[in-house]
N, C-alpha and C positions, 0 to 999 in steps of 0.2 A: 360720694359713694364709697362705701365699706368694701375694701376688694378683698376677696378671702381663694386662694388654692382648695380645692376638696381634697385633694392627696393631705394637705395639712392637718387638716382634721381628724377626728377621731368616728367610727360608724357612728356613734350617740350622737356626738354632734353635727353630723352631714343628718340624720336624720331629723333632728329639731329642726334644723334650718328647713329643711325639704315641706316636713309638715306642717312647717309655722307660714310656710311662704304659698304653697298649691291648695289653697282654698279658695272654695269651699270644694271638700269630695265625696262623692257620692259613694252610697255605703251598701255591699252587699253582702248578703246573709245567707252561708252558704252551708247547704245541708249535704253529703255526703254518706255511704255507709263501706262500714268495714268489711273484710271479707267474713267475719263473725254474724254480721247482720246488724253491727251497732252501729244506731245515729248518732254522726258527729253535725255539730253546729257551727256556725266559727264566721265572725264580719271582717269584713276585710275590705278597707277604703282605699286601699291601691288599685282600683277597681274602677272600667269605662267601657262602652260600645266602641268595637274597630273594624265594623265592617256591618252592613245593613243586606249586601249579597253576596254570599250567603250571610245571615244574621248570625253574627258571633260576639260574644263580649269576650274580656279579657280580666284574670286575674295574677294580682303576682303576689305569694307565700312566700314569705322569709324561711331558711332554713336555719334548724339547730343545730354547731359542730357538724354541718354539713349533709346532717340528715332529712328530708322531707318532714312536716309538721300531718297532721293525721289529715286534713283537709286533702292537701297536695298526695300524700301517699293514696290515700282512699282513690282519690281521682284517677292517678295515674296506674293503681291495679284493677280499677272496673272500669274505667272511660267513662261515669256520672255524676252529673250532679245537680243539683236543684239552686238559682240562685232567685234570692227574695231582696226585693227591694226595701229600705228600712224606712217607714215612717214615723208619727208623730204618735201614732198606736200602739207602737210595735217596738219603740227603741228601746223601752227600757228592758223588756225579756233581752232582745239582742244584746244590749249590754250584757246582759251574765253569762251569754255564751263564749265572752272573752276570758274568762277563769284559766285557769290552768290549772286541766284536769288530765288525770290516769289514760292512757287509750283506752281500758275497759270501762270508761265512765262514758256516759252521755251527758250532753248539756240540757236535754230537754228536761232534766229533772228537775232543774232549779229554775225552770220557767213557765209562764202557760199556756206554752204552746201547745197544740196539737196536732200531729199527721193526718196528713190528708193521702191519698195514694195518686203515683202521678197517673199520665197516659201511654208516653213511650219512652219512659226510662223505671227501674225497679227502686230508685231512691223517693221515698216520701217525700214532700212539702210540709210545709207548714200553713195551716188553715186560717192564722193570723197574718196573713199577708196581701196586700191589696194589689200585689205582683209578682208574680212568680212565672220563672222560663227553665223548663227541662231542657235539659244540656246533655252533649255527650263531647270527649275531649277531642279537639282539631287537632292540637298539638300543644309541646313542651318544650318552651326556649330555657333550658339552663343555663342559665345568668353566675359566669365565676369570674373569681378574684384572687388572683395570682396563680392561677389554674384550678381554685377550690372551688367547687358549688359552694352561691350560696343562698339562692333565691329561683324558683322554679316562678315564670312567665305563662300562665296554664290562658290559651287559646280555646273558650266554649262554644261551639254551635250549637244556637237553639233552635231546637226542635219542634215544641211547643210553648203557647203562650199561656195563662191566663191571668185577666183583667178582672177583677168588683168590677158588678157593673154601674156602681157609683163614680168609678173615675172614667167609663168608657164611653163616650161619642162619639159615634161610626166614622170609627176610624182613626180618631185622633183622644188624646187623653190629659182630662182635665187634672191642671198640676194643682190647681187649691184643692179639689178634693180629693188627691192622691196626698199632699203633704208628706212629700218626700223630707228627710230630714239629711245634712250630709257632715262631714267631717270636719273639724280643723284640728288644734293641736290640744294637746294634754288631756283633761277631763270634759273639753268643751264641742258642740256641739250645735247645728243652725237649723236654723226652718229655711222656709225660701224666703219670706220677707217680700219688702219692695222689689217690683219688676217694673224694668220701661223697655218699649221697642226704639229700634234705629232700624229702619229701612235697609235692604241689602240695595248697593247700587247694582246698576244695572251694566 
């Protein structure tokens, strides 16, 4: 076994290790707006369900020189947000929402997506999504390092659902015709592929 210190490393490379090793990760696609009224887009695979009561997912945004990225700010001055699940239909627009653009730019413009209006939150969806949960913020674990921020832990309860109702049977949801797609490292990217059950004991 390769024993490695994470103090030894450098963040670049505690992160390649990180994302080369927590695969595969599920990817969401998260729609925001600014206090201007402009849609921010933005995926983000540090991203999982942490709680089913009350339902809340969990995202955590790196920050720059210690400042919040437009996602995490957007969030933390209106408490919304829209997060979309990323499939096989949908990843490559998401891809381009990764750019690094102006705050006064939106990412919808170099994709094709389009707004949908939610039900109890004032941030749009996106109408290319075979999931999508309006959210509003539970809370903000500021995550520092040597007392610096440098990554905001953004805690969402969701509010409302909505499911295609191609991937919804009452009550439960079908994962082949969702094709969820999720993360590993560098440029690359998974479907679900083979799946086998193992009984939970009893």
């Amino acid at each position: 076994m390769k024993k490695i210190r994470p103090e030894a490393l450098s963040q670049k490379e505690n992160y390649k290790l990180l994302i080369g090793s927590i695969i595969p990760r599920p990817i969401a696609l998260v729609t925001t707006q600014s206090d201007s009224g402009l849609l921010n887009i933005a995926p983000f695979s540090f991203f999982n369900v942490v709680s089913s009561d009350p339902p809340i997912l969990s995202i955590a945004v790196q920050r720059v020189n210690g400042e919040p990225k437009d996602t995490a700010r957007n969030i933390l001055q209106n408490n919304e947000a829209v997060v979309h699940i990323v499939d096989t239909d949908n990843v490559k627009d998401a891809n381009q929402t990764a750019a690094l653009l102006r705050p006064d730019e939106s990412e919808i413009e170099r994709t094709e997506f389009e707004q949908v209006d939610s039900v109890e939150v004032s941030v749009p969806g996106l109408k290319q999504s075979k999931v999508r949960f309006e959210t509003v913020l539970k809370e903000d674990i500021v995550i520092k390092k040597d007392g610096e921020p440098v990554s905001d832990l953004l805690l969402l309860e969701v509010k409302y659902y909505h499911f295609d109702e191609a991937i919804y049977d009452n009550g439960y949801i079908n994962k082949d015709e969702l094709s969820a797609v999720s993360r590993l490292a560098g440029n690359d990217y998974a479907e679900i592929g083979k799946t086998f059950t193992i009984e939970r004991p009893q």
